[in-house]
N, C-alpha and C positions, 0 to 999 in steps of 0.2 A: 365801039370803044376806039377810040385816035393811039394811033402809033405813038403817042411816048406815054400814054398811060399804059398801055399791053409791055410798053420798055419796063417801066417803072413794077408791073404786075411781077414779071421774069424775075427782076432782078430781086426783088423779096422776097418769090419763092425759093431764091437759088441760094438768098441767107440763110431763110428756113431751113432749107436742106442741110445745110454746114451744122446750124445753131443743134437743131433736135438729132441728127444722126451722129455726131458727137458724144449722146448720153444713151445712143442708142435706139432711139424711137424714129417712127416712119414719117412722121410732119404734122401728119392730116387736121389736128386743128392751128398749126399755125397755118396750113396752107386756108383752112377754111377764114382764118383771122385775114391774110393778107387779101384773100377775095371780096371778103365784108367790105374790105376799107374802098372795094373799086366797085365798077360797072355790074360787074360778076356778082355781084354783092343782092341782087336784084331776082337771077336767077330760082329756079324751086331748089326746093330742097335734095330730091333726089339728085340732080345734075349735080350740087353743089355735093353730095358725100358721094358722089361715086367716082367724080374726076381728085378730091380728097385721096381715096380707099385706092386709086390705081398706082399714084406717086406714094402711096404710104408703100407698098407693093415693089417698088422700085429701092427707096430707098431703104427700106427695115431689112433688105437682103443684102445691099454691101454692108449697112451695119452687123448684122450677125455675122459675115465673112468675116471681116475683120477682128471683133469682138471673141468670136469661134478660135481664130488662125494664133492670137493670141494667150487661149487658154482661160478665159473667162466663162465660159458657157456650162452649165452643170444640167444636165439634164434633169434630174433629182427636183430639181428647183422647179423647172420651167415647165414639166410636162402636166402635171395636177391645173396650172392654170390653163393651160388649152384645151385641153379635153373638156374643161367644165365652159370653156366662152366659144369653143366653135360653134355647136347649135345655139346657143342664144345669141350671136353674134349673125347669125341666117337669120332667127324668126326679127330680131331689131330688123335687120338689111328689106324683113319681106314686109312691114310695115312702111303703111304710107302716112306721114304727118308731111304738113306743110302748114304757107304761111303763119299766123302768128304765135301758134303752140309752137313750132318748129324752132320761130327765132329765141325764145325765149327759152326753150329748153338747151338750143346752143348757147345763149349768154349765159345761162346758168353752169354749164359744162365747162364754157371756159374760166369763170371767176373762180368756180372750184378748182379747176385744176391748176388756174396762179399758187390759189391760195396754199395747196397740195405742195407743188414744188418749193414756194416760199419756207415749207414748214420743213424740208428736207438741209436745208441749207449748212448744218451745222452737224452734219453727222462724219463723224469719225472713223475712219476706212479701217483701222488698227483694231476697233472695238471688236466684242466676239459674236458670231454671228448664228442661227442656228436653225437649218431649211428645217420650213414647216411639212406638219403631216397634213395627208391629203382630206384630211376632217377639217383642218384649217384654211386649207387654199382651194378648195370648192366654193362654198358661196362667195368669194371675192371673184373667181372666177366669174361665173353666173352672173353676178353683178354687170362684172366690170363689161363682159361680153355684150349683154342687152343694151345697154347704156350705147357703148358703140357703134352698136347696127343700127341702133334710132339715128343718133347724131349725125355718124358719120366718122366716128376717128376708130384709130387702129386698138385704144385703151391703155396703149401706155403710159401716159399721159397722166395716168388715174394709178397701173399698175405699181408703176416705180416707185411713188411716195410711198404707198401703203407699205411694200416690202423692205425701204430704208427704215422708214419709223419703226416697223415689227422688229428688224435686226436681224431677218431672214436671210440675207445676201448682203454681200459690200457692192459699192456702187456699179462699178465694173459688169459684177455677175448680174446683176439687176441690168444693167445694158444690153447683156447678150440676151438674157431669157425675155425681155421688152421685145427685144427684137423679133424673136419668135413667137411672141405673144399680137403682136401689131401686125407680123405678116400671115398669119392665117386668120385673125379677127375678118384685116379688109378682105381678102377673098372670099369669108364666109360669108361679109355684107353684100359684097358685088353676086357671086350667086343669088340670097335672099332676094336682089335687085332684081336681078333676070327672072326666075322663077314665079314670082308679083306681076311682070310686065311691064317694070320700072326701068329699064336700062336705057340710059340717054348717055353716051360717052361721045363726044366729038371728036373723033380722030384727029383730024386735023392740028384743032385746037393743043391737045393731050401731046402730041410729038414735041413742040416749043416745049410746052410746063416740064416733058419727062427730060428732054434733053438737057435744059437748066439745072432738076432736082438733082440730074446721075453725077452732073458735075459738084455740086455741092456736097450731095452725098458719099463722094469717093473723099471728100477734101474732108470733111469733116469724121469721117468713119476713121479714118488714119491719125488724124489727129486725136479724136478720142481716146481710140482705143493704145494707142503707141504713147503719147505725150499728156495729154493734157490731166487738170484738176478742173474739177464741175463746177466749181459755185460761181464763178463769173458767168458762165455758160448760163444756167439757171434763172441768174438773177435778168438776163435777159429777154430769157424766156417771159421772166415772170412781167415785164415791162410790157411785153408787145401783145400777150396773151389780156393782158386788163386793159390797155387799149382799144383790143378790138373787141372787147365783152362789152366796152363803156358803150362804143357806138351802136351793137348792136340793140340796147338796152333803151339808147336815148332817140333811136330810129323806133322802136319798136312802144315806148312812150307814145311818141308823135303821133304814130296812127290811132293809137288809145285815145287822145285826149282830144 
């Protein structure tokens, strides 16, 4: 990879950072979006969700600080869905898929979860809201956990729409409980990794990504949680997220055809 394409890698993950820690989430599939678009893009799969799952790891913890320091985090909310995606969020991590199931189950991951966010867009912070019982926030859990550990992202990604649409939480609270829900997903996958005999993390490489993401992540976690309204944020997301589904979509064509 040429030095201003590793420039150009940095500086998208360090958007990413801002963009998704903002609404509360770890990155992992914008970061896995901005990878596809480079060199990185090439890598297996396993490299490609565990160097994801480490920066999810970094950032979904100033997002819950902040999120947390502010008063938005409810326990009640958030703990029914980790309990039910840490172990399936391991057995995804200890599963090996690659090449062309791999990409395609990524473009599919990411198109849903544009299409996820796009559908949240118009929700009402004022409206009434009302945390689910743990009969209802178990299989979403479970879901959303396996799904993760295969791919490679943290799930929130997935979690947050489902909980706005329900009317579970206001966006906010959905921030902090993502947060916590994306920071033990990726640790469940990177153990699942290790455990399989999967763990390929480049040090080296990982220091640049994490130093960019922290700075992003501290800009955008403050901003969040103190200032901002989502749907600009969102609508962003949802730009860059179908973007990088289109290419992997139309790479993954290519070798088909």
């Amino acid at each position: 990879m040429s030095g201003v394409e590793f420039t150009f890698l940095l500086i998208g993950l360090f958007i990413m950072a801002i963009l998704y820690s903002s609404v509360g989430h770890g990155g992992a599939s914008g970061y896995l979006a901005i990878m596809s678009l480079t060199s990185y893009g090439l890598m297996e799969s396993a490299w490609l969700k565990q160097h994801a799952w480490f920066l999810n790891i970094i950032v979904a913890s100033l997002a819950f600080y902040y999120y947390r320091k502010e008063g938005f985090h409810d326990i009640k909310l958030t703990m029914p869905f980790v309990i039910a995606s840490i172990p399936m969020a391991f057995i995804g991590g200890y599963l090996f898929i690659d090449g062309a199931a791999y990409d395609l189950l990524l473009s599919l991951t990411l198109v849903l979860a544009a299409w996820k966010l796009y559908g949240t867009m118009s929700f009402d912070e004022k409206e009434k809201t009302t945390i689910p019982t743990f009969q209802q926030a178990i299989p979403w859990g479970v879901g959303i956990g396996l799904v993760s550990g295969i791919v490679g992202v943290g799930g929130g990604i997935f979690l947050s729409p489902i909980v706005l649409l329900k009317r579970w939480a206001t966006p906010k609270k959905v921030a902090a409980t993502s947060a916590v829900f994306i920071w033990v997903n990726s640790i469940a996958g990177l153990a699942g990794a290790g455990f399989s005999g999967q763990l390929d993390l480049d040090l080296e490489i990982l220091f640049s990504f994490a130093l960019v993401v922290l700075i992003g992540g501290f800009i955008g976690s403050f901003y969040g949680s103190k200032i901002s309204s989502q749907s600009t944020i969102q609508k962003l997301l949802v730009i860059v997220i179908l973007v990088a589904a289109t290419k992997r979509i139309f790479s993954l064509l290519i070798l088909l055809f």
